[in-house]
Wavefront OBJ file of the C-alpha trace (Angstrom):
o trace
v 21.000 -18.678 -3.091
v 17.888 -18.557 -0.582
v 16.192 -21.448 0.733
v 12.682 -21.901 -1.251
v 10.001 -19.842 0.082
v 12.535 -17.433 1.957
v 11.886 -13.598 2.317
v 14.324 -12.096 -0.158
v 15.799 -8.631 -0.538
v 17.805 -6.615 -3.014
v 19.893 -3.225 -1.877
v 21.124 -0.941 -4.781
v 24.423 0.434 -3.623
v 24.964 4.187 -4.760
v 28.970 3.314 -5.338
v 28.095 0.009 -7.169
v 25.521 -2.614 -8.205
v 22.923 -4.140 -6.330
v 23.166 -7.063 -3.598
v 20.925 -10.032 -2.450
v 20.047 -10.893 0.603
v 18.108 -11.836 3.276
v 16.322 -8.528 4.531
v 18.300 -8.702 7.822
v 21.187 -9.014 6.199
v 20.785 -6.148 4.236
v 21.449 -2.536 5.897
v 21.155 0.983 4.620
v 23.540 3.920 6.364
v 22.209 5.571 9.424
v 22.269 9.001 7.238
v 19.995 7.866 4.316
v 17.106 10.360 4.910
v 14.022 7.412 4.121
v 15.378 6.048 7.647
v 15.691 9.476 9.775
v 13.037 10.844 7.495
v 10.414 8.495 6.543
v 12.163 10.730 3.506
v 10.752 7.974 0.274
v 8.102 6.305 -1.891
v 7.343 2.555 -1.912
v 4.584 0.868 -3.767
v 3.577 -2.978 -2.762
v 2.076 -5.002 -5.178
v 1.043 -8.686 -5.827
v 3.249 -11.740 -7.269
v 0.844 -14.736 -8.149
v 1.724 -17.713 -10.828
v 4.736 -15.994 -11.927
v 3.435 -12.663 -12.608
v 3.507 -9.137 -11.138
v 0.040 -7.914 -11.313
v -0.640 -4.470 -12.463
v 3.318 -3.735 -12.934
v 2.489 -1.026 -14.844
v 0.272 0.969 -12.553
v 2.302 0.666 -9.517
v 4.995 1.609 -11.415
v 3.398 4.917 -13.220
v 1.703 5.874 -9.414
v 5.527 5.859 -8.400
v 6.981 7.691 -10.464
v 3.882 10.782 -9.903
v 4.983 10.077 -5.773
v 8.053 10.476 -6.626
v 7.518 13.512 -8.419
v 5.082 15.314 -6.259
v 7.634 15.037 -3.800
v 10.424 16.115 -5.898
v 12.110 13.087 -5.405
v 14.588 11.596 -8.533
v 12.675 9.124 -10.547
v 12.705 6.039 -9.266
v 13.945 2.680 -11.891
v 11.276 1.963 -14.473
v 9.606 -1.735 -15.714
v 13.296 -2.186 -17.774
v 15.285 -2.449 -13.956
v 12.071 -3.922 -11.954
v 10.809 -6.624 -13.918
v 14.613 -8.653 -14.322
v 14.580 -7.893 -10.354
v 11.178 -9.387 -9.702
v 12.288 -12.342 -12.150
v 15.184 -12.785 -9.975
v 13.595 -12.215 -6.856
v 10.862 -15.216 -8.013
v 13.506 -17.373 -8.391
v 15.560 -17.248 -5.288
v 12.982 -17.386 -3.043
v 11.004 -19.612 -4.675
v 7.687 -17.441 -3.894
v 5.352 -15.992 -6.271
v 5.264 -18.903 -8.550
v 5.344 -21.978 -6.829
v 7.670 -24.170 -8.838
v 9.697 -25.362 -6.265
v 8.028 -24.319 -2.827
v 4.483 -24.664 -3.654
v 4.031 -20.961 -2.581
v 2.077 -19.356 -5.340
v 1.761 -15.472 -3.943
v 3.954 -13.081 -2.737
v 4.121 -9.580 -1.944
v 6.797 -7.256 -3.669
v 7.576 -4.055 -2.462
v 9.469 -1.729 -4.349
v 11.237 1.307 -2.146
v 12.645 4.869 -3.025
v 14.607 6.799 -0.677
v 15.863 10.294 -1.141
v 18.958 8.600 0.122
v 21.792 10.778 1.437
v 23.740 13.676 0.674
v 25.913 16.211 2.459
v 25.298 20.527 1.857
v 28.020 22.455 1.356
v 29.277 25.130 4.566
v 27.700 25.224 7.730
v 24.222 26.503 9.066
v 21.039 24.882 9.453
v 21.102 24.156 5.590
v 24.134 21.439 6.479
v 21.891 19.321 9.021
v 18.101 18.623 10.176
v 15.426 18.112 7.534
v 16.400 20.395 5.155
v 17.173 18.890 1.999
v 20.836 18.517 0.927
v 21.954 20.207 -2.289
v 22.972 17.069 -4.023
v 21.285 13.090 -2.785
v 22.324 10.190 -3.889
v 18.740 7.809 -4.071
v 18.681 4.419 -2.714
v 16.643 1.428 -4.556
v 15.836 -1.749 -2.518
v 12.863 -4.287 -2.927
v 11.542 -7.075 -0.371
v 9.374 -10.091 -1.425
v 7.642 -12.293 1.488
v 5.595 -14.658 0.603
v 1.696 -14.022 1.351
v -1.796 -15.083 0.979
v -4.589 -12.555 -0.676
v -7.337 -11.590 2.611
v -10.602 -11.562 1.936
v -11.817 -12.273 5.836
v -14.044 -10.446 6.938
v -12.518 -7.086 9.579
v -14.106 -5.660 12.639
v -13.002 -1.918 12.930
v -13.046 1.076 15.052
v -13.112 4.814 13.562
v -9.618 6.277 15.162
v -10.216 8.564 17.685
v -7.181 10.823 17.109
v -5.530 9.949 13.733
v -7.380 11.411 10.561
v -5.695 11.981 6.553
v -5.245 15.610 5.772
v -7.525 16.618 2.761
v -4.486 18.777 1.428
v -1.043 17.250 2.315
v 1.109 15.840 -0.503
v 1.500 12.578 1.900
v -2.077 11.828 1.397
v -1.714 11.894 -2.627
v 1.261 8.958 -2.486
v 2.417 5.843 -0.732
v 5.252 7.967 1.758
v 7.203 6.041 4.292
v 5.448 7.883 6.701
v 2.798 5.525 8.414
v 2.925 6.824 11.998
v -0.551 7.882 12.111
v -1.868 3.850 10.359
v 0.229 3.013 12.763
v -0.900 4.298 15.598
v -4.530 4.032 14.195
v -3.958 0.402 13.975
v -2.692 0.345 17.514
v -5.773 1.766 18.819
v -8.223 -0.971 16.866
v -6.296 -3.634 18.350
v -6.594 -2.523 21.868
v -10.353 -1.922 20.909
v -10.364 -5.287 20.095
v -10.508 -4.993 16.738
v -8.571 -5.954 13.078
v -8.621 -2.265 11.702
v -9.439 1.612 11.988
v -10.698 3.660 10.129
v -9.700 7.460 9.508
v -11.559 10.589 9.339
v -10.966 12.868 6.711
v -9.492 16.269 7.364
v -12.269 17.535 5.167
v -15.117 15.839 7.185
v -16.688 11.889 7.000
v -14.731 8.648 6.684
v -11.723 8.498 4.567
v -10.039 5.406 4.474
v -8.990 2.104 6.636
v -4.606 2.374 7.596
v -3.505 0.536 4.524
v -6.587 0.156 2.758
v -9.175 2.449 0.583
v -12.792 2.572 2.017
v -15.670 1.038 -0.667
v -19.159 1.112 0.663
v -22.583 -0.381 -1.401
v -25.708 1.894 -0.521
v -28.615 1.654 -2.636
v -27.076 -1.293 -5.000
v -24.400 0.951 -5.498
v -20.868 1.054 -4.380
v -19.482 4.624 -3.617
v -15.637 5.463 -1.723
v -14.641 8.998 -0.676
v -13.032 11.340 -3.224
v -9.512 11.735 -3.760
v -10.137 15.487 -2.231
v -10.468 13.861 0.835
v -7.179 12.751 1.342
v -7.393 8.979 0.455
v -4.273 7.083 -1.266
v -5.569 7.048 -5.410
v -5.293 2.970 -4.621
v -4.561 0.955 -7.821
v -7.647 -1.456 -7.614
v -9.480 1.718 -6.651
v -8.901 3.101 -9.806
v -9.678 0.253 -11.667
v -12.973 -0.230 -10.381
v -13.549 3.552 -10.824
v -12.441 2.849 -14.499
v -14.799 0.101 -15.074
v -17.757 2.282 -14.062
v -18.318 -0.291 -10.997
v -17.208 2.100 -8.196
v -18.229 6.192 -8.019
v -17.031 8.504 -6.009
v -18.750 10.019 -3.095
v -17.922 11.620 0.943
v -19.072 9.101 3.196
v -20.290 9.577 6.752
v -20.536 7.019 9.652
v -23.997 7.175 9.671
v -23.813 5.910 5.726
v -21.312 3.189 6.962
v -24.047 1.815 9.697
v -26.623 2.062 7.685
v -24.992 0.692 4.076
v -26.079 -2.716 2.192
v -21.459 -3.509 2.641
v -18.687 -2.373 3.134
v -14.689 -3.352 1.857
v -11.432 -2.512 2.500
v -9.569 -3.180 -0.439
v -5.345 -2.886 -1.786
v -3.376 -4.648 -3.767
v -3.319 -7.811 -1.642
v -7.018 -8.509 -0.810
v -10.917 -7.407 -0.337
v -11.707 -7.923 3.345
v -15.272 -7.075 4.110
v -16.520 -5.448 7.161
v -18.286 -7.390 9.842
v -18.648 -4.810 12.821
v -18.328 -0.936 13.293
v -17.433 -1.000 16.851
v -19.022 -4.107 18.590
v -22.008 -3.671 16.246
v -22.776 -5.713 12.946
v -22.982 -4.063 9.389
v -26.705 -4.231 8.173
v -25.651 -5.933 5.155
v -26.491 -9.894 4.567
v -24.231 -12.428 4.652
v -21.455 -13.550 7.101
v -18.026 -15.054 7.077
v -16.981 -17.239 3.551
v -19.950 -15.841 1.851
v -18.786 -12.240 2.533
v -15.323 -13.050 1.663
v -16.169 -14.579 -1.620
v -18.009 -11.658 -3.218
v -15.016 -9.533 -1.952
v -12.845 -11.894 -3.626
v -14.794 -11.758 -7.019
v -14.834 -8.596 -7.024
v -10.983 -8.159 -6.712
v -10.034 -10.964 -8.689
v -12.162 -9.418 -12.155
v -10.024 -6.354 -11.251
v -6.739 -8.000 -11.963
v -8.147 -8.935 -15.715
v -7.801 -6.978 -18.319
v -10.897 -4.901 -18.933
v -13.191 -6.607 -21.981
v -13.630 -4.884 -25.137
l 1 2 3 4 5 6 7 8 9 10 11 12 13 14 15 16 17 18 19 20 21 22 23 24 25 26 27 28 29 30 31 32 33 34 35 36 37 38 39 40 41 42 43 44 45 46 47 48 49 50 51 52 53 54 55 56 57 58 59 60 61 62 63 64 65 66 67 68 69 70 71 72 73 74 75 76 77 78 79 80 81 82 83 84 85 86 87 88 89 90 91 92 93 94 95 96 97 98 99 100 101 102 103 104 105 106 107 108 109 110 111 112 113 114 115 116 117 118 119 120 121 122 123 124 125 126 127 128 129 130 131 132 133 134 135 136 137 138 139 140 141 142 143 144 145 146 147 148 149 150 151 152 153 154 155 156 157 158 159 160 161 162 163 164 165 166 167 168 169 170 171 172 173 174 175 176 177 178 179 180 181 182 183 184 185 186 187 188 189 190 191 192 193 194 195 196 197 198 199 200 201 202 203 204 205 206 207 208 209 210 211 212 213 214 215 216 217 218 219 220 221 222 223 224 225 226 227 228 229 230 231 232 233 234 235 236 237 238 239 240 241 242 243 244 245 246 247 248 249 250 251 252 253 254 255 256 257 258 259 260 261 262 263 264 265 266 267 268 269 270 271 272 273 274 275 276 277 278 279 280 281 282 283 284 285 286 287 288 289 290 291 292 293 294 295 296 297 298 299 300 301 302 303
């Protein structure tokens, strides 16, 4: 067993079951196509007081990533939640029994895995997909805070989301362009970037969707734009607090606030560039309405 409060991981092996581990401990097989590929589906989500919040949705927007990439379905709540349980208990994150470390965040990761084609040709190597794959299962949970301080950020000046690519519609292993966006904001001397859309205005910050509040109102770009369908987007979009609409920079310099919210925090936006947001309120008093606002989206919707 883990020291309390220790990162833990759990590897499914395709010839048996599943190991524990430290994540460095851990390995997957140079040919397993999420590592040469960025070939996979993950979904993070939040473990507070002994619960996995909004288990459910993560799971159901994994299975669709899955599917739109014609990956095998991934393990449903009957495998995760035991893992999760277990995971909570080894490390000694997520509910703070024994290490006083109430949060965590779980992430749950699908691989294509690996396989081998029959013959010879360029069928038998490169990126084309093997006739039969073996899927690979592993989840991580580190212990973490929520954010909700407040984010200077850039817009990228090269990376944007593609209005039309399947990547865009699910969580993908492949973050090179957040990652190179994110790159670019910290030279800038910033927290965060924020992408263009392929399909014209702002889209989305690297691992966060874009909310903005113009005329008492909060708006975020359409899923046609290319933005992830977040989780606590959705909810808010549910509960008739959030409506979807493009957003331009100008709309961003001139708005009343602006978020970047996921599954692990609300952080508020202090500066486009080196210049302040219009909207009132600095520091704690921005980061407590974002964390309001979050936290009522974790309840169960009333009546």
């Amino acid at each position: 067993m883990s020291s309390p409060a220790a990162t833990i991981a759990w590897l499914a092996d395709p010839s048996g079951p599943g190991c524990w581990g430290p994540p460095e401990d851990l390995a997957l097989p140079i040919s397993d196509r999420g590592l040469l590929l960025a070939d996979g589906v993950f979904e993070t989500l939040l473990v507070e007081g002994g619960r996995a919040w909004l288990l459910e949705e993560h799971l159901d927007r994994w299975q669709r990533s899955a599917a739109l990439l014609a990956l095998p379905p991934p393990p449903g709540v009957a495998i995760v939640k035991p893992l999760i349980t277990e995971a909570s208990r080894r490390s000694g994150i997520g509910s703070g029994i024994r290490s006083g470390i109430r949060s965590g965040a779980l992430r749950l990761n699908w691989s294509r895995g690996s396989g081998r084609n029959s013959g010879s040709g360029a069928g038998s190597r490169g990126i084309a997909i093997p006739n039969a794959c073996t899927p690979r299962f592993w989840l991580q949970l580190s212990a973490i805070e929520p954010c909700f301080e407040p984010v200077r950020v850039i817009v990228s000046p090269t990376e944007e989301r593609s209005a039309t690519s399947l990547l865009s519609r699910c969580k993908s292993f492949a973050y090179g362009p957040s990652i190179q966006a994110r790159r670019q904001a910290q030279e800038a001397g910033a927290d965060d970037a924020l992408l263009r859309s392929s399909a014209g205005g702002l889209c989305c910050g690297t691992t966060a969707n874009l909310l903005v509040r113009r005329n008492s109102s909060w708006i975020t770009p359409p899923l046609s734009h290319g933005c992830l369908p977040g989780v606590m987007r959705q909810r808010a979009l549910d509960r008739s607090l959030l409506v979807e609409q493009p957003i331009q920079e100008q709309d961003l310099a001139r708005c009343e606030a602006a978020w970047l919210i996921n599954s692990l925090g609300c952080r508020p936006i202090s500066h486009l560039d080196a210049t302040p947001l219009a909207g009132e309120g600095t520091g704690s008093s921005l980061g407590g309405e974002a964390e309001t606002f979050w936290r009522q989206l974790l309840l169960p919707r009333r009546g």
